[in-house]
C-alpha positions in Angstrom: 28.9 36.2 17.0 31.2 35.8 19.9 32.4 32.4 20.8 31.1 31.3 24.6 32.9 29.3 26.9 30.7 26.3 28.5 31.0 25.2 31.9 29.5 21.9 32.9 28.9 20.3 36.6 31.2 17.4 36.3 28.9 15.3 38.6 25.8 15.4 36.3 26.8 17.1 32.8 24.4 20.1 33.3 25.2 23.3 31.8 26.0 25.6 35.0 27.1 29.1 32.7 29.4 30.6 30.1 31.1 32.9 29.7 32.7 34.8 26.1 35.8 33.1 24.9 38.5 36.3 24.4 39.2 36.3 21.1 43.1 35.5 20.5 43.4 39.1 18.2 42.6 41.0 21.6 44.9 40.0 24.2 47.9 42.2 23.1 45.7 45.0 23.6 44.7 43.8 27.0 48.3 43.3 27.4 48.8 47.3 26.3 46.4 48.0 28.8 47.8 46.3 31.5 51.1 48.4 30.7 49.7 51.6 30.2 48.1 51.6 33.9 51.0 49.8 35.8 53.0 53.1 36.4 50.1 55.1 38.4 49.5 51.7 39.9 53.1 50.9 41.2 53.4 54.9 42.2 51.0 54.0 45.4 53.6 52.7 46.9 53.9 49.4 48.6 51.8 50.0 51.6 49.2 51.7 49.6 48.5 48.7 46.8 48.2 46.3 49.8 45.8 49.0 51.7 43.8 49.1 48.5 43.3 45.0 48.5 42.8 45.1 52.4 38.8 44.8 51.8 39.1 42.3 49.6 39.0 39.8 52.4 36.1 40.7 53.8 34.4 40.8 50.6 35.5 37.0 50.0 34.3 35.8 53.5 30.8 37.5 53.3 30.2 36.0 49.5 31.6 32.7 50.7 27.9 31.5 50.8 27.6 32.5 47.4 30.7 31.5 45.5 31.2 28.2 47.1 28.1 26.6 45.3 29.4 27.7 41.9 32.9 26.4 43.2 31.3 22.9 43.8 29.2 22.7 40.7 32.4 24.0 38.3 34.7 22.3 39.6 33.1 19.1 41.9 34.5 18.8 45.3 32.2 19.0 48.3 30.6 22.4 49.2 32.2 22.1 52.9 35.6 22.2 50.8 34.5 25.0 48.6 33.5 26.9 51.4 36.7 26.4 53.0 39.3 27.1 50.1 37.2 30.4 49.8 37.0 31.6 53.2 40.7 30.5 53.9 41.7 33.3 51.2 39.7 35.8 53.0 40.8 35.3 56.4 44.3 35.2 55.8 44.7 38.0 53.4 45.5 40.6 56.1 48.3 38.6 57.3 49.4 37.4 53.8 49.4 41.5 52.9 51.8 42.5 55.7 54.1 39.4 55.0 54.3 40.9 51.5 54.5 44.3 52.2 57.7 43.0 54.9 59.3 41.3 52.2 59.2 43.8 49.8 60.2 46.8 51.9 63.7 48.4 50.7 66.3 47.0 52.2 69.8 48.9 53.1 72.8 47.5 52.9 76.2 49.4 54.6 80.0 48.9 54.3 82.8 50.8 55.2 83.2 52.6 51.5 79.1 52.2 50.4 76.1 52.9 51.1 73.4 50.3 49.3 69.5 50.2 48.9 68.0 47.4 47.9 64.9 48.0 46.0 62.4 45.1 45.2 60.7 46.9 42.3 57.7 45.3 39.9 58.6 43.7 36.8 55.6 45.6 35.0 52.6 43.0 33.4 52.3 39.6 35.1 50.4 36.7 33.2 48.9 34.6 35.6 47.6 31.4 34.5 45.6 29.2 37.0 44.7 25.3 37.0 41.0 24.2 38.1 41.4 22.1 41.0 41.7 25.0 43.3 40.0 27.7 41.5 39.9 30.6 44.0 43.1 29.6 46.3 45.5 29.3 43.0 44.7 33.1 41.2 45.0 34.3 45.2 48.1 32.7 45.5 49.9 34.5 41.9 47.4 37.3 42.1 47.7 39.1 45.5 51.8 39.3 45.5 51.7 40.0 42.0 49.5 43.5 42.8 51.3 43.8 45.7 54.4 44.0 44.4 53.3 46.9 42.1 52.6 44.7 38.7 49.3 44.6 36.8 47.9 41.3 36.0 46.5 39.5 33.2 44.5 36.3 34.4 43.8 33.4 32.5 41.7 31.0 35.1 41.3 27.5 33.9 38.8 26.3 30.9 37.0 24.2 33.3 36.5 26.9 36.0 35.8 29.9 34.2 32.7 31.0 36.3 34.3 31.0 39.7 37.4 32.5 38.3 35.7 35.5 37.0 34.1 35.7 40.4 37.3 36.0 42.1 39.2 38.1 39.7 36.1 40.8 39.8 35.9 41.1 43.5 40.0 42.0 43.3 39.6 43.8 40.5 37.1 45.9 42.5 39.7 47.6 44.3 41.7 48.3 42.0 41.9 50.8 39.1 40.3 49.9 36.2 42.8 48.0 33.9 45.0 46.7 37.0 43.3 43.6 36.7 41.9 41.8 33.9 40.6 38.4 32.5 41.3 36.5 29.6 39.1 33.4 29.0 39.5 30.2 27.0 41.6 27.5 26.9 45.4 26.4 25.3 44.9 29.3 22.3 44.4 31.8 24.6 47.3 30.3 26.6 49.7 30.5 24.2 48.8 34.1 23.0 48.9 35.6 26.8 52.6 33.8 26.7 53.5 35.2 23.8 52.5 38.5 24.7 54.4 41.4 25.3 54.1 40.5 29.6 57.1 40.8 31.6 56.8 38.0 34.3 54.4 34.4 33.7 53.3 32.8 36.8 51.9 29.3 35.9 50.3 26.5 38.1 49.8 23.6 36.4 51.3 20.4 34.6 54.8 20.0 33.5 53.9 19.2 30.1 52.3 23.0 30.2 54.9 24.2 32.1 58.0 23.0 30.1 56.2 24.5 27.3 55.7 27.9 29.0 59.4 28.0 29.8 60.3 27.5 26.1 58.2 29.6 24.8 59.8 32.4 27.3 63.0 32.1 26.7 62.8 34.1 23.5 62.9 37.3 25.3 63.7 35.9 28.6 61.0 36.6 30.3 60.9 36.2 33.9 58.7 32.9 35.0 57.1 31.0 38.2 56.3 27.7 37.7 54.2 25.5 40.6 54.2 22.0 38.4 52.6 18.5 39.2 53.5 16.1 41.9 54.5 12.3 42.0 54.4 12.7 46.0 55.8 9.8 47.9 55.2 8.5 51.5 57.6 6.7 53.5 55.7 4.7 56.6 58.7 3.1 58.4 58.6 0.1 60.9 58.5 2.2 64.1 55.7 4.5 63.1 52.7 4.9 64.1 50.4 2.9 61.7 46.9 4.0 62.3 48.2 7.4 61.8 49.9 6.7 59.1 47.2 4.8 57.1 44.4 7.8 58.0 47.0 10.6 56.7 47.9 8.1 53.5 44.1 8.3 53.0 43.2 11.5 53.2 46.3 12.9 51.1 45.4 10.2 48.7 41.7 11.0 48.6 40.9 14.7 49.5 40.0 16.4 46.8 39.4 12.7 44.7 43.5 13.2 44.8 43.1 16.0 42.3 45.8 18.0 43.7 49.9 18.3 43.4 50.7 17.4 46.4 48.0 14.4 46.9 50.5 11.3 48.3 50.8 9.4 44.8 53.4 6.2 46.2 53.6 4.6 49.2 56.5 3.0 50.4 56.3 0.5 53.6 58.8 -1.3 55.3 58.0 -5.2 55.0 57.3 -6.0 59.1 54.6 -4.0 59.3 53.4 -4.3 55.1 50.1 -6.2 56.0 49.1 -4.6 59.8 49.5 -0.9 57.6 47.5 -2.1 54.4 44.3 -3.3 56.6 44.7 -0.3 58.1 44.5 1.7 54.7 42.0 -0.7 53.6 39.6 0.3 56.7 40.7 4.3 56.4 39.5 4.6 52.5 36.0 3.1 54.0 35.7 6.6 55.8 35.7 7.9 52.4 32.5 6.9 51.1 30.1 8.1 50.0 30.9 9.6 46.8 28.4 11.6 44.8 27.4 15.4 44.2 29.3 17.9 46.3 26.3 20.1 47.1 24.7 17.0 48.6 25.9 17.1 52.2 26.7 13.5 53.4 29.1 13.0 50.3 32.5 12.7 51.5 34.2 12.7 47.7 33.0 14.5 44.5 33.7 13.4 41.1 36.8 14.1 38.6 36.8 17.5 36.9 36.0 15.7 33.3 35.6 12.4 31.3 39.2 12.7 30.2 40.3 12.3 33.9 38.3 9.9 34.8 39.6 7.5 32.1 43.3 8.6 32.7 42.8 7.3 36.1 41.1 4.1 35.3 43.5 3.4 32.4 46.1 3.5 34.8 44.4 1.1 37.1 43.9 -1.4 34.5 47.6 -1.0 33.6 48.5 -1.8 37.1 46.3 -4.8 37.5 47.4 -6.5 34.1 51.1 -6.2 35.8 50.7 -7.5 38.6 48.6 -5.4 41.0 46.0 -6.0 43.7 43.1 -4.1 44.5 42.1 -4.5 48.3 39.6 -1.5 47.9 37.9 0.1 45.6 39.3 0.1 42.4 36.1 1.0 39.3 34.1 3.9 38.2 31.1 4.7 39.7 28.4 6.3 36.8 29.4 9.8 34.9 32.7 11.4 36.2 32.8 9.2 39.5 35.9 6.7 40.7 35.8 4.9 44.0 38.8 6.0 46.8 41.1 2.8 45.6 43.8 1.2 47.5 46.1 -0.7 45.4 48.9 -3.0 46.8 51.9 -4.6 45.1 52.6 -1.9 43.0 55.8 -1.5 41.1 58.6 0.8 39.7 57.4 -0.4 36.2 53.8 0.4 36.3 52.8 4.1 35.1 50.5 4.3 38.3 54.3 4.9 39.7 55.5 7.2 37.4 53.4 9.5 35.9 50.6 11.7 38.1 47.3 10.4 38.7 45.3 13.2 40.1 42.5 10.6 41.1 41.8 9.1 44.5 44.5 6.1 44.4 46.2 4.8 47.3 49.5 3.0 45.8 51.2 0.9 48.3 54.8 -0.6 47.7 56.5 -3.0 49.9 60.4 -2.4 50.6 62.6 -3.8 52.3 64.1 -1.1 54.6 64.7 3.0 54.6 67.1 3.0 52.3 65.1 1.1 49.3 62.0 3.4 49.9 64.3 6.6 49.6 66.0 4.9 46.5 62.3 4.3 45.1 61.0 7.6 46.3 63.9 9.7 44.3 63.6 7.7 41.4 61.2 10.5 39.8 61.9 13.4 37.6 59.0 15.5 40.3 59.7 16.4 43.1 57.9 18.3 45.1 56.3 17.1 48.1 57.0 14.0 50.5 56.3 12.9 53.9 58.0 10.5 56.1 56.0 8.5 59.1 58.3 7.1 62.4 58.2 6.5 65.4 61.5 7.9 66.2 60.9 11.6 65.0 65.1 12.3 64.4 65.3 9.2 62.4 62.4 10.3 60.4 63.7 14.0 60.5 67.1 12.1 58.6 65.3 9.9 55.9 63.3 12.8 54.9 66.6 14.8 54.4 67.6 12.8 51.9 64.4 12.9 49.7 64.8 15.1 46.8 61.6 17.2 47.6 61.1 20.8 47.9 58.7 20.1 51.2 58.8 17.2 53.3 56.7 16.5 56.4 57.5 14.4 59.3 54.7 12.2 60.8 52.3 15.2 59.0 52.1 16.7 55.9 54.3 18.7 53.2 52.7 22.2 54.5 55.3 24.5 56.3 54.7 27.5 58.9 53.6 30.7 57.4 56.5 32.4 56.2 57.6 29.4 54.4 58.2 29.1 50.8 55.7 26.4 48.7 58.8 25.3 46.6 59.5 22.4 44.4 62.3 20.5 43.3 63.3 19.2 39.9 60.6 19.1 37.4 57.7 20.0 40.0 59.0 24.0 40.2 60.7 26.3 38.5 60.8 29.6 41.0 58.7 29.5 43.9 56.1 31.8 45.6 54.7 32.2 49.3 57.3 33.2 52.4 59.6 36.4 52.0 61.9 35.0 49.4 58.7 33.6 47.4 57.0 37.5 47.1 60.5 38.7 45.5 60.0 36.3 42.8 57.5 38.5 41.5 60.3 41.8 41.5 63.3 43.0 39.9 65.8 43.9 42.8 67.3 47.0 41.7 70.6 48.4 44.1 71.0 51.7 44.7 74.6 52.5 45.8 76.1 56.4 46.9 78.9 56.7 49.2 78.9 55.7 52.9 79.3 58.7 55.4 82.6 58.9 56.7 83.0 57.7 60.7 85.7 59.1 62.7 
């Protein structure tokens, strides 16, 4: 009897599907499969894998309808949200295939004595292995430049989302040839034995305690690796700034998605002189955020935490905070099953684990500094390091505080998110390669120079 794979709705603890756990003794063969179709794959040529995948954006937008209630009931967050990760995939996919196919088109290089081609050619089998708190947006993200790029893939979506990720991965896989594409399912066995696998390039999204692992692990036969790792995200609100816009994007960063996302602000640093004006400010913003409850129920603004074990990692942490010292102006307790309130927490210090370690729950953590230079101190005193955001008044000053955050993103008087054709990119422990932009897509090749002699000029 083949073990199944149970996915429950987080906000009540109803069964919503399974799905067959892939026995560990399989995936090599998977694996061989994966190889033994790559070549016919990769000889389409760049511009015909990404004309192949062109119809998988329309096939995402018109089963938005349909996916985005699975999304919300595997995963929790509010059907308006589901709707929109999904459709965002679909919409931008044309776009996001002509970036690729841009990036990825030979290259020639010419000197007086040689006459170079750069090739950006696939690495062969990529293991892709996703997180749950963006089911359908994170296998896009490794997935499509993956293909692209003339690899097959070997996806392994998260244990918690295992419906919607077999969803996705069929709709892609649907224009493809048969093998291109395939699913393993299950959790850290199954993990482990895709890693260990003969693949050629692992793409992870996740946690740094996953993703340290992954790299180890790899470094046996040095394979190639993209890792997109957690977030401690600070924001900087300095005196000059613009507090009500400050304390409404310090909410929703902190909030959207109950804060289950890497780059969710996780600290908050405020200059003393306006401490007090920006906390009652915060303290009215996280009102906006009620109220909390099923994300297929329309009027409910936040969903609950993906599982039990989340939920209690973030109300540990508050209870940590408050027996050192901590006050709650907002929030602050569970709310039945999987639930915890939007929280705003002041007086929050270096000490507390609520500073250090990532949350991923709906936490506003407010520190009081004394000027620029303290919050900077504060804010790059984390091994992460991947997004961070600076509010001023005076844009250039802000532009030069956020220059010195040691951050792979940093947004000025908005968020982290750049223009398209910008890398997603993390710095210390939060990344290990990057994706997205034209630098990002060559992450997933091998360059390979090609060099004959340059024509002589008279």
């Amino acid at each position: 009897m083949t073990d199944v794979l149970r996915s429950f709705d987080p906000a009540t603890g109803e069964l919503v599907g399974e799905v067959p756990i892939t026995p560990v003794e399989e995936i090599p063969a998977i694996v061989a499969r994966a190889r033994q179709v790559q070549p016919s794959w990769d000889e389409r040529g760049l511009e015909g894998r990404a004309a192949a995948l062109a119809p998988v954006g329309e096939e995402l937008l018109s089963r938005a309808e349909e996916l985005a209630p699975l999304l919300t009931r595997e995963m929790g967050k509010p059907l308006a949200r589901s709707l929109g990760e999904i459709r965002a995939c679909g919409k931008g996919l044309e776009e996001e295939l002509a970036e690729i196919v841009e990036a990825l088109a030979p290259e020639v290089v010419e000197d007086e004595r040689t006459r170079s081609t750069v090739y950006h050619d696939p690495f062969g089998v990529c293991a892709a292995i996703t997180p749950w708190n963006y089911p359908v947006a994170m296998p896009h993200w490794l997935v499509l430049p993956a293909l692209v790029a003339g690899n097959t893939v070997v996806l392994k979506p998260s244990e918690e989302t295992p419906l919607i990720g077999q969803a996705y991965a069929e709709i892609v896989a649907d224009a493809l040839p048969d093998g291109a594409l395939q699913v393993v399912q299950g959790a850290d066995a199954q993990g482990k034995a895709l890693v260990a696998a003969e693949v050629d390039l692992i793409a992870f999204t996740g946690s740094r305690e996953v993703g340290k692992k992954i790299l180890t692990a790899a470094s046996d036969g040095l394979k190639r690796v993209i890792l997109e790792l957690g977030g401690k995200d600070p924001l900087l609100v300095l005196a000059d700034a613009d507090l009500e816009a400050a304390a409404s994007f310090a909410a929703q960063s902190s909030f959207d998605n109950t804060g289950q996302a890497c780059i969710s602000t996780e600290r908050i640093f405020v200059e003393s002189p306006v401490a007090e004006r920006f906390l009652d400010l915060l303290v009215e913003a996280a009102g906006e955020w009620s109220p909390i409850g099923h994300g297929l129920e329309e009027e409910n603004r936040l969903g609950p935490m993906v599982n039990g074990r989340q939920r209690d990692h973030v109300l540990a942490q508050l209870e940590e905070a408050v027996d050192r010292g901590a006050r709650v102006l907002y929030g602050g307790e569970g709310h039945r099953g999987n639930f915890v309130q939007p929280t705003v927490l002041a007086d929050v210090t270096p000490g507390m684990s609520i500073a250090r370690e990532e949350t991923f729950g709906p936490v506003a953590c407010v520190t009081e500094v004394s000027d620029a230079d303290e919050a900077v101190r504060l804010a790059n005193d984390s091994p992460f390091g991947l997004g961070a955001v600076v509010f001023a008044g005076d844009e250039e000053r802000g532009r030069e505080v956020g220059r010195r955050l040691t951050a792979g993103m940093v947004g000025i008087n908005r968020g982290v998110g750049g223009a398209r054709g910008t890398p997603w990119v993390g710095a210390r422990e939060s990344g290990y390669g990057f994706h997205h932009s034209r630098d990002g897509h060559r992450n997933f090749t091998q360059p390979r120079v090609v060099s004959t002699q340059a024509e002589q000029r008279d």
